[in-house]
Every structure is written in structure tokens, then in C-alpha cells.
C-alpha positions in Angstrom: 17.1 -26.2 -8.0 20.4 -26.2 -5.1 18.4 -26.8 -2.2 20.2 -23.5 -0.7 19.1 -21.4 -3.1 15.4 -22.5 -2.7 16.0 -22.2 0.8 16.3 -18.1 0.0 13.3 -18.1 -2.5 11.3 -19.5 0.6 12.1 -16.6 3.1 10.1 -13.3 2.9 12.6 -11.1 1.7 10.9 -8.6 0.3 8.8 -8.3 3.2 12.0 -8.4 5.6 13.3 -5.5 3.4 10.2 -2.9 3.7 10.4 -3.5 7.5 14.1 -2.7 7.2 13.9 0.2 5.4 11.1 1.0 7.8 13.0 1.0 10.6 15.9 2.8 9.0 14.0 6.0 7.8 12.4 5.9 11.7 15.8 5.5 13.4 17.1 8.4 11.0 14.3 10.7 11.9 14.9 10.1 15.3 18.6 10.6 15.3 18.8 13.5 12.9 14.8 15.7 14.0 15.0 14.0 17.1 11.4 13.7 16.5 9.1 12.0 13.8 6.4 14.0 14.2 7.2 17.4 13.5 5.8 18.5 10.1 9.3 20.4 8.8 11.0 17.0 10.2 8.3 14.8 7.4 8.4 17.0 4.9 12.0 17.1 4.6 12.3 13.7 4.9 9.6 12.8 2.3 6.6 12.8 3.4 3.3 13.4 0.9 2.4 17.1 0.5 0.5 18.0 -2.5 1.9 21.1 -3.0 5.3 20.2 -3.5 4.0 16.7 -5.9 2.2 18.9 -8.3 4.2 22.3 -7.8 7.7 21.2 -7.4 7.1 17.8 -9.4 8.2 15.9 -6.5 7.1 13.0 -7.5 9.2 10.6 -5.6 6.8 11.0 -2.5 4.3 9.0 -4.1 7.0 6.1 -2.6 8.8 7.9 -0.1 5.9 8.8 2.1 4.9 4.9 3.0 8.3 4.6 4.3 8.0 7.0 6.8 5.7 7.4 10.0 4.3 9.5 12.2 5.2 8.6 16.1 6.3 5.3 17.4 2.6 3.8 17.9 2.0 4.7 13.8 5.0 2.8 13.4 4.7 0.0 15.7 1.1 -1.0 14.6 1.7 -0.9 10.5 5.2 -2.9 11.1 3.1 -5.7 13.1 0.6 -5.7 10.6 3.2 -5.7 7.8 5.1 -8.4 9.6 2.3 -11.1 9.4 0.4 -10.2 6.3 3.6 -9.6 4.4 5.3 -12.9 4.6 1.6 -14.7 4.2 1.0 -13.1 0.7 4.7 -13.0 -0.4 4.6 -16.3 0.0 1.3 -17.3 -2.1 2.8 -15.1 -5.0 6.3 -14.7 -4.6 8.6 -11.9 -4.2 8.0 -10.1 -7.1 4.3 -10.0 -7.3 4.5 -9.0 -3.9 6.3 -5.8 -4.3 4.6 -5.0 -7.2 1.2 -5.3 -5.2 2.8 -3.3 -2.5 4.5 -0.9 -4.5 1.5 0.1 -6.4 -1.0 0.2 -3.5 1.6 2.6 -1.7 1.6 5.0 -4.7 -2.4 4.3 -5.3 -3.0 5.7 -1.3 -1.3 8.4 -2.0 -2.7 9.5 -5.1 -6.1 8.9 -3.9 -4.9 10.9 -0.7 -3.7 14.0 -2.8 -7.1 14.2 -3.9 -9.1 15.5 -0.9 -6.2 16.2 1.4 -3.3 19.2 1.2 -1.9 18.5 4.5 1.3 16.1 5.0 0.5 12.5 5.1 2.7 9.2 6.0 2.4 5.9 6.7 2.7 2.4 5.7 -1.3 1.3 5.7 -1.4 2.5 1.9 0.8 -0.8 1.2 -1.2 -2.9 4.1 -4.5 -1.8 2.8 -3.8 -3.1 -0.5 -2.6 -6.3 1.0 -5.8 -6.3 2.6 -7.8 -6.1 -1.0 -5.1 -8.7 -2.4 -6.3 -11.3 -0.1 -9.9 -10.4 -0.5 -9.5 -10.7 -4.7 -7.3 -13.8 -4.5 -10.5 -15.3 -2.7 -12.4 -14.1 -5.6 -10.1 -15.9 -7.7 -9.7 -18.9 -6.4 -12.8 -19.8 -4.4 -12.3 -23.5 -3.7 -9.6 -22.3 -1.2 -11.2 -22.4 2.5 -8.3 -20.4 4.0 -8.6 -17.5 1.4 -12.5 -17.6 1.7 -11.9 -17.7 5.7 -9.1 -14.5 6.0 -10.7 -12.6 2.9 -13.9 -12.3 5.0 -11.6 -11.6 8.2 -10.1 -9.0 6.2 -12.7 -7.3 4.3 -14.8 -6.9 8.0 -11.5 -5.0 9.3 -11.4 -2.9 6.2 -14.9 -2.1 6.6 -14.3 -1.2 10.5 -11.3 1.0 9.3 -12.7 2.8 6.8 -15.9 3.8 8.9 -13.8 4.9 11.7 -11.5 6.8 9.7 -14.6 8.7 8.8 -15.2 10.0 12.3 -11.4 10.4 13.5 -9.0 13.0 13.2 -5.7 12.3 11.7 -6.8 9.2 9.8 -6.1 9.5 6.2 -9.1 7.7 4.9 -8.9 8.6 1.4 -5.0 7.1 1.6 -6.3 3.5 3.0 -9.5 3.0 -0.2 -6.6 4.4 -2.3 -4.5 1.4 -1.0 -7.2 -0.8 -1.0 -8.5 -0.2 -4.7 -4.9 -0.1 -6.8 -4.1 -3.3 -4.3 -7.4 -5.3 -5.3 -6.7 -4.1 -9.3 -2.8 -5.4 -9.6 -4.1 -8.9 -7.5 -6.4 -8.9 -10.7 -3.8 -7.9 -12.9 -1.2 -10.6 -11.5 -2.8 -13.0 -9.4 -2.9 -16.4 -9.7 -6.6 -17.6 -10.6 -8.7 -21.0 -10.2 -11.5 -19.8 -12.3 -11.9 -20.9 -16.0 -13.7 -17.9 -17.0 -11.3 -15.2 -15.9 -8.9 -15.2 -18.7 -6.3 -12.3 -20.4 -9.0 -10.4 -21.5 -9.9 -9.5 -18.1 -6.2 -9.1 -17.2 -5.9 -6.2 -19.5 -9.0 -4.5 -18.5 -7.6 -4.7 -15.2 -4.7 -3.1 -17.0 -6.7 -0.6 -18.9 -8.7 0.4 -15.8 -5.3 1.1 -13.7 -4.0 3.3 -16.1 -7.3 5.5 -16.8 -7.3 5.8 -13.1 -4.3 6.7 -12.7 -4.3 9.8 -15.1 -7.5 10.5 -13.7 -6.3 11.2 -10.0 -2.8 12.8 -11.0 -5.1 15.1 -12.8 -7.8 15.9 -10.4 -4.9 15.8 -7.9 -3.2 18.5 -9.7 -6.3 20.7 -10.2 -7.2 20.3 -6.2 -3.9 21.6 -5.2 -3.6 24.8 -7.7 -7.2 25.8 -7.4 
């Protein structure tokens, strides 16, 4: 391969991008709300509310709302966080499986979010808490590595702490973050690379089959808590 073009395939893109966009959809709050915490100012912008998902079949907030965020500490914090785990885990597997990890745990959050909350919701942790699981499953995978054993455990201790204070804070989407964290652990199992003999295609493809049944599952109960 031209050594400039493997040059590229060694930078974290992808990860470079999402902060990007991050930063745009912030800056274009603030220029055209003046504010990015106003709830007229997120919905319009595309923030998750269940109402208009399920009613108005505005589907695209699934995506849009992990772009988007909800004052400048909000912002600051997931960007950090996306900074250093994002180029770490992009890359181990590259830029594809990367977004696809992200992607997915972004629209996982949020569907697990539309299930116990009708209020608007935002943020980037749905993507970072599947990061989180990714780590923690590729150390399931592969456990001869020391550094995936060592950060899995780092990482599945802040989850822990996250998830437990999320349960006694206000404002914290909780059900957003396990959201992230489950589809996040599920595609790592779906696409991760893997040391162990035993886990072979079959398991893939349950991974597969399990995403999917999920998937219908919380669009439907999702649906039925917002017209009920």
C-alpha cells in the first residue's frame, strides 16, 4: 500500500468527523437559538422526542439527537470522552467498524430512552456508552490481551458508577446510556475481532438475531408508551 495512503487509514477519521459534526450542530445552535438549551431550540434542531418519532414518523432523531447537546459542560465532557476513547477503538477495528459500533449504540440509547421517557433528550453518551461495552466485550473476546483486560475493567467500574448515579440525578437519561451500552456490547459481538476458538459464526448471527428481535421489540413498546 502507497505509504501516503496508509498514512490516512492510520488517523481517526471517523472519530475526527463526529467531533466535527459535534461542534458544528453546537456552533449552529448557538448562532441561530442563541442558546442550546431551550427545549423549542432542541426540538427543532433534532433532538429525541417520542412524540414526534412515533406520531410524526420522525425517525431521523434516532441519529440526529446524539449530535446535539444540551449546554456547553454536556458538550465539553462527551467531546473529551469521545476524543480519547474514539481514536483508541477506531483504531483496534478500523473506521468502519467503528461507525457502525457508534452508529448503532447512538440509535440503541435512544430507543431504549423512548421507552420510559417522553421528554426531549440529547447527547452524545448513547455513542460513548457503547464504546464503553465495546471495550468491555473485545476483552471478552480476546482475553490474552492485558490492556483490554486492564481498560475493560476501568471501564465497566465507570459504567457501573454512571448508571447508579443516573438513578438518583435529575436530568440524566439513564435508560439512553444501558441503551448505548447494550446495542454497543451486541454489534462488538456481531463484528469484533475475536481470539477465542469457540466463538465462531454461529454466535455472530445470534448476536444478529438478538439485535434485530430487540430492536422491533423497543420500537414497539416505544410506540405503545407514547400513544397510551
Amino acid at each position: 500500500m502507497n505509504k501516503r495512503i496508509s498514512k490516512y487509514f492510520n488517523v481517526p477519521l471517523v472519530t475526527y468527523g463526529l467531533i466535527t459534526l459535534n461542534i458544528a450542530v453546537y456552533g449552529w445552535m448557538l448562532y441561530h437559538y442563541r442558546t442550546t438549551e431551550s427545549i423549542d431550540a432542541l426540538i427543532q434542531t433534532g433532538a429525541m422526542y417520542s412524540p414526534l418519532v412515533y406520531l410524526q414518523n420522525e425517525w431521523w432523531r434516532f441519529i440526529t439527537a446524539s449530535f446535539i447537546h444540551i449546554g456547553f459542560e454536556h458538550f465539553i465532557f462527551n467531546m473529551i470522552t469521545l476524543y480519547f476513547l474514539g481514536q483508541d477503538i477506531e483504531a483496534l477495528l478500523g473506521h468502519f467498524n467503528f461507525s457502525c459500533i457508534y452508529l448503532f449504540a447512538c440509535v440503541g440509547g435512544n430507543l431504549f430512552s423512548s421507552l420510559a421517557n417522553l421528554n426531549v433528550s440529547a447527547g452524545a453518551s448513547t455513542g460513548i456508552f457503547g464504546l464503553f461495552a465495546c471495550y468491555i466485550i473485545l476483552s471478552y473476546l480476546n482475553p490474552d490481551s492485558y490492556t483490554l483486560k486492564s481498560r475493560s475493567i476501568t471501564f465497566m467500574t465507570l459504567l457501573i458508577l454512571q448508571f447508579v448515579t443516573g438513578l438518583f440525578s435529575v436530568g440524566i437519561d439513564t435508560w439512553g446510556h444501558l441503551g448505548g451500552a447494550v446495542y454497543g456490547a451486541l454489534i462488538t459481538l456481531v463484528i469484533g475481532p475475536s481470539s477465542k476458538e469457540f466463538f465462531s459464526q454461529r454466535h455472530r448471527i445470534f448476536a444478529v438475531f438478538v439485535l434485530i428481535i430487540l430492536t422491533c421489540a423497543l420500537y414497539y413498546f416505544g410506540y405503545m408508551n407514547t400513544v397510551r
